[in-house]
C-alpha positions in Angstrom: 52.6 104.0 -114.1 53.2 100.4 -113.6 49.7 100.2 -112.5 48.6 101.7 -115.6 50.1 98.8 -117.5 49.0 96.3 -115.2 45.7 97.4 -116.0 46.4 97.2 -119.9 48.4 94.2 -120.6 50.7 96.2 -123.1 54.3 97.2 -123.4 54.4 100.6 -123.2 57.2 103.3 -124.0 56.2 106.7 -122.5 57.8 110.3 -123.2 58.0 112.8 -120.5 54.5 114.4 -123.1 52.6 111.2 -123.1 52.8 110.7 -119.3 51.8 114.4 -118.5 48.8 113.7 -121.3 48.0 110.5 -119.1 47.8 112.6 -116.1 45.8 115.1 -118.0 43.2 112.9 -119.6 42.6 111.0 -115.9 44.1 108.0 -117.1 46.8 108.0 -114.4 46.5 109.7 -110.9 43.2 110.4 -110.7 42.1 108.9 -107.7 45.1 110.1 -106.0 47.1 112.6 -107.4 49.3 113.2 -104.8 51.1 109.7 -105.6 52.2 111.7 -108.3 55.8 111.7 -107.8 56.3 111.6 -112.1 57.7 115.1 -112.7 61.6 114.1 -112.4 60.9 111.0 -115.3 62.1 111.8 -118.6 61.1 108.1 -119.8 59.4 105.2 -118.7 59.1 101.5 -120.0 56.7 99.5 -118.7 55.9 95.8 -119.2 53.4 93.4 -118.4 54.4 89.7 -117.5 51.9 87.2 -118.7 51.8 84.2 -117.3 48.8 81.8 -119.0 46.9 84.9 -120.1 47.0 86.4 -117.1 49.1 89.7 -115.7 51.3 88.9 -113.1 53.8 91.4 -112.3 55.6 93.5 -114.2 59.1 94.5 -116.0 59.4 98.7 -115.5 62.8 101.0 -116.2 62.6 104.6 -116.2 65.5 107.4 -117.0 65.8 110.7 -115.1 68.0 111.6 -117.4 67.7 114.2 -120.7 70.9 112.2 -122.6 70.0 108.5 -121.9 66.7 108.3 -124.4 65.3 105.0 -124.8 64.0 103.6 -128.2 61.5 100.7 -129.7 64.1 98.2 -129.8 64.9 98.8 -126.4 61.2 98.1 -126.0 61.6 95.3 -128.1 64.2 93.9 -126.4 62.8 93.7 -122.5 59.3 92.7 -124.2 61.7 89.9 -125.2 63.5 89.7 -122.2 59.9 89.9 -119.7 58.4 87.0 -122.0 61.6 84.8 -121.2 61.2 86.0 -117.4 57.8 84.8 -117.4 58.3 81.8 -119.5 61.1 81.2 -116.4 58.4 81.6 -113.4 55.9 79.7 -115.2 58.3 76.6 -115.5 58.8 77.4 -111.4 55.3 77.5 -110.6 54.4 74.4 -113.2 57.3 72.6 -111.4 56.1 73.2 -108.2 52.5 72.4 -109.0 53.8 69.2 -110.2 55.7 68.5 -107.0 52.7 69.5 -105.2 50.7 67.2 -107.3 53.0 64.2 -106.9 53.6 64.7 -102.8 49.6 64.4 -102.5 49.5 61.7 -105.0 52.1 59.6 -102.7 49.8 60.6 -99.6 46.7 59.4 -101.0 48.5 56.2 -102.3 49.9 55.7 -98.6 46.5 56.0 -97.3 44.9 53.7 -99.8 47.4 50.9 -99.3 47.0 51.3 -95.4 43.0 51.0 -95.6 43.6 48.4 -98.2 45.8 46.4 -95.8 43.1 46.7 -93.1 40.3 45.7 -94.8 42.7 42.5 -96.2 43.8 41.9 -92.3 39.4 42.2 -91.6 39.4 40.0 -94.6 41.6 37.3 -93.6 39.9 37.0 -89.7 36.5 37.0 -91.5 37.5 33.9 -93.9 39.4 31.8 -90.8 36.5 32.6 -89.2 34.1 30.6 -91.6 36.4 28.4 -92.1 36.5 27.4 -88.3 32.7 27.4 -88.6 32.0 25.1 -91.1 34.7 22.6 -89.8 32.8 22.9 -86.7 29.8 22.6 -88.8 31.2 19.3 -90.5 32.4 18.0 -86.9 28.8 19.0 -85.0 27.0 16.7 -88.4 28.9 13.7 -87.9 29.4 13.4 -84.3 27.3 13.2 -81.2 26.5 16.1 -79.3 26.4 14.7 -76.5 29.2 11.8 -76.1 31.0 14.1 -79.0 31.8 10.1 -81.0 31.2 9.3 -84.9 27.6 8.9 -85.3 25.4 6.6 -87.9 26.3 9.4 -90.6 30.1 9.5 -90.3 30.0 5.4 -90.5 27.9 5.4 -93.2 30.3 7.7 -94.8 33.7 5.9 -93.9 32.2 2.8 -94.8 31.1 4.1 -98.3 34.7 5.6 -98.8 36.3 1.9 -97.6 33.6 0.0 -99.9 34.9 2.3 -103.1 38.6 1.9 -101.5 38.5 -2.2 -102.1 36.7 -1.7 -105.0 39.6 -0.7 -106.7 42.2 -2.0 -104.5 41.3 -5.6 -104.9 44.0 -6.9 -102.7 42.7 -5.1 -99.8 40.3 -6.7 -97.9 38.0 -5.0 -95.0 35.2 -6.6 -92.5 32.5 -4.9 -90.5 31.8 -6.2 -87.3 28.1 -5.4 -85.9 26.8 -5.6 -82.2 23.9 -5.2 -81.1 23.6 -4.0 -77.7 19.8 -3.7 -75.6 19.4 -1.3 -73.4 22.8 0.1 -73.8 22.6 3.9 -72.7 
């Protein structure tokens, strides 16, 4: 029976007759009719829990007895009362998605940030690097490679610098002193 309204999605609110007509007509049992273990139901409800669209268990209460008879607003009612139970394990299962959601957002955040750090650490090396170089670059052009002292370029640069320097400082006063050495080596 609860198969039956599994199979359905519909409330359902069977008599002792329309069960026996469902076993009848092949609509219940009839792949394996000795599951049948019906004949001591007087009623049945039956009701399908919905959750997006989509059947996912079930509300069922059935009577053996003659003097408890169930009506359509006790139908009514658990169809109520089945919508509010799924309404209550959709909010669990939306809640838990979402927790889900947020624990593998924090991993793949944690994960970013640490690459992010690395390739900032590879980063950093990679720009003292080049910055080494080129002050060894800047060195190597005005300085002797062998003797490793200022060359013609680095003099012509100070002295530039010191010409501007007493340009503007007028009080400050500067000479250059030139020997010539032969066959200095």
């Amino acid at each position: 029976l609860t198969e039956y309204i599994l199979l359905n999605h519909k409330p359902r609110l069977l008599e002792r007759s329309d069960i026996n007509a469902l076993i009848q007509s092949g609509e219940l049992y009839c792949e394996a009719p000795e599951l049948n273990d019906t004949q001591e139901i007087n009623q049945w409800i039956g009701l399908p829990l919905l959750i997006h669209g989509k059947v996912s268990g079930s509300l069922t209460i059935y009577s053996y007895s003659y003097s408890q008879n169930y009506q359509e607003k006790d139908l009514e009612l658990l169809t109520f009362v089945s919508q509010h139970i799924a309404t209550a394990i959709d909010k669990q299962l939306s809640s838990e998605s979402l927790q889900l959601s947020y624990e593998q957002l924090e991993e793949k955040v944690h994960e970013r940030t640490q690459a992010l750090a690395c390739v900032n650490e590879d980063l950093e090396e990679e720009i003292h690097q080049r910055k080494r170089i080129e002050r060894q670059l800047v060195h190597d052009a005005k300085h002797d490679n062998l003797t490793g002292l200022p060359n013609r370029a680095m003099f012509m640069e100070r002295l530039s610098q010191t010409i501007k320097h007493a340009r503007r400082h007028t009080l400050d006063k500067f000479a250059v002193l030139f020997i010539d050495m032969d066959r200095f080596k």
